[in-house]
N, C-alpha and C positions, 0 to 999 in steps of 0.2 A: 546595436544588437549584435554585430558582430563581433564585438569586444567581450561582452558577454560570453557568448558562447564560447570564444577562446579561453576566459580566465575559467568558467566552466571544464573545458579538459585540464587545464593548468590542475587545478583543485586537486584533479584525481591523479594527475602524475603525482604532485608534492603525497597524498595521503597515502599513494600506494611504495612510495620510494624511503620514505623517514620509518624509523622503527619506531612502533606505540605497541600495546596490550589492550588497550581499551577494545572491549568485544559491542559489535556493531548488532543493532537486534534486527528481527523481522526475517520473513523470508529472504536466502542468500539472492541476490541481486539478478538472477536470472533467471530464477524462477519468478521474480516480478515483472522479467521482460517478457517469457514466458507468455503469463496471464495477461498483461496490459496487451499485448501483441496480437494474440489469438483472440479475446473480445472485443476489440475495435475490427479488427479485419472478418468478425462475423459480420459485424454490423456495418462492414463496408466501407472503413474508414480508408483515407489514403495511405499514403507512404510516408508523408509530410507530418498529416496531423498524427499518427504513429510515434514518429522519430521526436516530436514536440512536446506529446503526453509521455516518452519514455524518459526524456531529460526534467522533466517534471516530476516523476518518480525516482527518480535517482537524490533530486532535493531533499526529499523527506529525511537520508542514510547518510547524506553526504555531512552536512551542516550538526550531526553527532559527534564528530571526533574533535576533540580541541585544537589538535592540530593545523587544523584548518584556519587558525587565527595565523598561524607563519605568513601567512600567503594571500591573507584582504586584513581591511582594517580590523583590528580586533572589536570595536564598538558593534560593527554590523557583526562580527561573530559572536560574537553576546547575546545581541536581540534574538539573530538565526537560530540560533543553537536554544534558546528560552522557548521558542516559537515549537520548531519539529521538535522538542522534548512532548508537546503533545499532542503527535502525532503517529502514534502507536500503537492507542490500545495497554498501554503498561499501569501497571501501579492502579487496577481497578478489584476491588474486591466485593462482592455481589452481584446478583441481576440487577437489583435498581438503579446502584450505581452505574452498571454498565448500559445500561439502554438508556440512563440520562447523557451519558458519554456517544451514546448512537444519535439522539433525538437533536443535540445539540451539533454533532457534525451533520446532519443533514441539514438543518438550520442556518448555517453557515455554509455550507455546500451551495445552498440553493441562492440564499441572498448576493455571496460572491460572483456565482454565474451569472444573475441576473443584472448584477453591474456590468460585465464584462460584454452580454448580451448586449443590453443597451448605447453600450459603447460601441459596439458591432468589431471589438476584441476576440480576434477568432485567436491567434497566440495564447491571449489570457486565460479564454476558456482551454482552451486545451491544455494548461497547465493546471491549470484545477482540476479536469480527469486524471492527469496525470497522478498528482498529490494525490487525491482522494480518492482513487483507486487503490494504492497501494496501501492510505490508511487502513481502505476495507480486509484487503489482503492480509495486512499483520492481526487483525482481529482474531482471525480461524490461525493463525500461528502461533497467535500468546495466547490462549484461552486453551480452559480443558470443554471447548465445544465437542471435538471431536469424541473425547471420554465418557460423555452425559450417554450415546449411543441414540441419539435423539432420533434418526433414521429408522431404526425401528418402531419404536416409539411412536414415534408419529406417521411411517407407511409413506413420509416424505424421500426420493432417494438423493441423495448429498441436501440435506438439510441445509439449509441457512440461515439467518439471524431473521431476514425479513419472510421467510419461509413458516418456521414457529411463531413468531409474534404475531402475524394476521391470518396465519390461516390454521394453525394450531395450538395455540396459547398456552392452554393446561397442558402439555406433553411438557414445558420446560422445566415447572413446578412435580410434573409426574419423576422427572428424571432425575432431578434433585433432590427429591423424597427417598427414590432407588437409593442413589448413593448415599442417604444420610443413615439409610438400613444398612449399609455395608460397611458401615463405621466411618464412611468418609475416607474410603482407603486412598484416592485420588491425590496424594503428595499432601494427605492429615486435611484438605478441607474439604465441605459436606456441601457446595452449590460453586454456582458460575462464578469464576475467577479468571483474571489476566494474571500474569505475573505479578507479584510487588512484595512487601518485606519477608513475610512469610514463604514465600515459592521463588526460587532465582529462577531465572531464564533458563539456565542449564538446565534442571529440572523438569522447568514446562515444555521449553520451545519447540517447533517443529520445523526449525528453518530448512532443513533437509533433507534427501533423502537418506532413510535409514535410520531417523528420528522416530521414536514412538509414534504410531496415529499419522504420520506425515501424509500419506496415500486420503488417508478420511479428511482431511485439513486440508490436503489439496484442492480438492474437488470441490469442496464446499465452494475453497476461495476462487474458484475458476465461474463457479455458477453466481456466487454471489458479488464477483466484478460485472458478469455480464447481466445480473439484475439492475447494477448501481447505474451502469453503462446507459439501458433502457431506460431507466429512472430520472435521469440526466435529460435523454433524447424526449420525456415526452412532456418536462419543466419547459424546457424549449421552445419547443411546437405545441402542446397545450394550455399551458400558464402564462407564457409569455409571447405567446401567436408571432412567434418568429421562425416559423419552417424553415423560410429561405438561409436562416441563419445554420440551423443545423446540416441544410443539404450544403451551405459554404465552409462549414467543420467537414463534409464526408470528402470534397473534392479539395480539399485545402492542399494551396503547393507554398512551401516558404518563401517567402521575399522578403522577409524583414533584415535579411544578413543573409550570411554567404550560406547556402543550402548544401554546396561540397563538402562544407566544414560537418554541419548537422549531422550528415549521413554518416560521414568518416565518424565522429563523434557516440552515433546512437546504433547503428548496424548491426544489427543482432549476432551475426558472422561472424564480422572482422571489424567490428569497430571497435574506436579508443578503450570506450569504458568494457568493451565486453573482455577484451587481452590483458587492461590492466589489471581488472576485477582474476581473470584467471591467473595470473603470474602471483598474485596475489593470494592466491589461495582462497578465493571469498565468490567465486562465480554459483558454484552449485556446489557449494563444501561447507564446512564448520566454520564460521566465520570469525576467529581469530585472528584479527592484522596483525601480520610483521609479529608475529611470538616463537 
């Protein structure tokens, strides 16, 4: 495990030192630490299982840039890179399509945990909050959710995905109707979309601040990590009648490898990824590498 986590910072010196263009999507990188940070430590989490789910979320950003074939075998950067291309929320056009794309990452969300449970893999799980938090996250950052005004609408405040689907339904269909009245003025389409051929990234995203809507997108994704968060916790302890398991994710301290390394690695402050991420231009900016 230790090894791991070393070639882990490796990764991001090589991706943040080599010049590329390719534009990384999703919220900028710390505004993920951000959210992943502040929702586990409502919920009480440690230091540990923190620093574990934020190396977690850094996978989903990391394993996009091709570059990253320089520096592991390119085979497993093939698969990597096949894998997190769907994990973003991208390239969905509609609501059905999109809440098939939701219904199927909880799906998987939940069957994943439950191996990992069973295995009494507290690492494992905590890397699956990690990832699937930050899926949740880029959802409110590719989509025109924030644009629909669905907060109004529905009397919900910072709305969110599992907000409108079970407890206000027709407000999604009501807001999509809005704008199909207004010619669909929303970047030419008339209902819920992620980015994909029709809309670039550029156009939609809300990776930062000073982005259109970025403030409305935020908050969403802030309430709708700490829904996923409790959603997680009570698969757990409800489904899986393993309490004990989730109170050993609250108190979790790392022993599987060097725990100095982790911190120095994950440190919201002064760690690795957080100084390369800013030297780089990509912490809480426009996320352009090396352009």
């Amino acid at each position: 495990m230790k090894n791991k986590i070393f070639l882990f910072s490796l990764f991001f010196i090589f991706l943040l030192s080599l010049q590329f263009v390719k534009i990384a999507f999703g919220f900028s990188m710390g505004y993920h630490y951000d959210l992943i940070r502040e929702v586990m430590r409502k919920e009480g989490l440690s230091k540990g299982a923190i620093s574990v789910a934020l190396a977690g979320n850094s996978y989903v950003d990391i394993f996009q840039e091709d570059v990253v074939e320089y520096v592991i075998d390119d085979d497993f950067c093939r698969v990597s890179k096949r894998l997190v291309d769907f994990l973003h929320f991208d390239n969905l056009y509609g609501k059905d399509v999109i809440d098939r794309y939701w219904r199927q990452l909880i799906f998987n969300t939940y069957n994943a945990l439950r191996e990992k449970v069973e295995k009494n893999d507290k690492l494992g799980a905590l890397l699956i909050i990690g990832i699937s938090s930050h899926i949740v996250q880029d959802f409110y950052a590719h989509s025109n959710w924030a644009e629909l005004d669905l907060n109004t609408l529905s009397g919900i405040k910072d709305a969110t995905y599992f907000d409108i689907m079970y407890r206000s339904y027709n407000t999604l269909d009501k807001a999509i109707s809005n704008l199909k009245n207004l010619g669909g003025m929303y970047y030419g389409v008339s209902g819920l979309t992620t980015h994909w051929g029709k809309i670039s990234h550029d156009i939609l995203n809300k990776d930062h601040s000073g982005r259109p809507y970025f403030d409305w997108a935020y908050r969403s994704a802030y309430k709708g990590s700490l829904q996923w968060l409790r959603l997680i916790k009570k698969w757990i302890i409800e489904d899986f009648k393993k309490e004990t398991f989730w109170n050993s994710l609250i108190n979790y301290d790392f022993k599987e490898g060097n725990k100095k390394h982790l911190y120095t690695l994950t440190d919201f402050d002064e760690g690795t990824i957080r100084w390369l991420c800013t030297y780089g231009g990509a912490w809480k900016a426009p996320r352009i590498w090396g352009a």
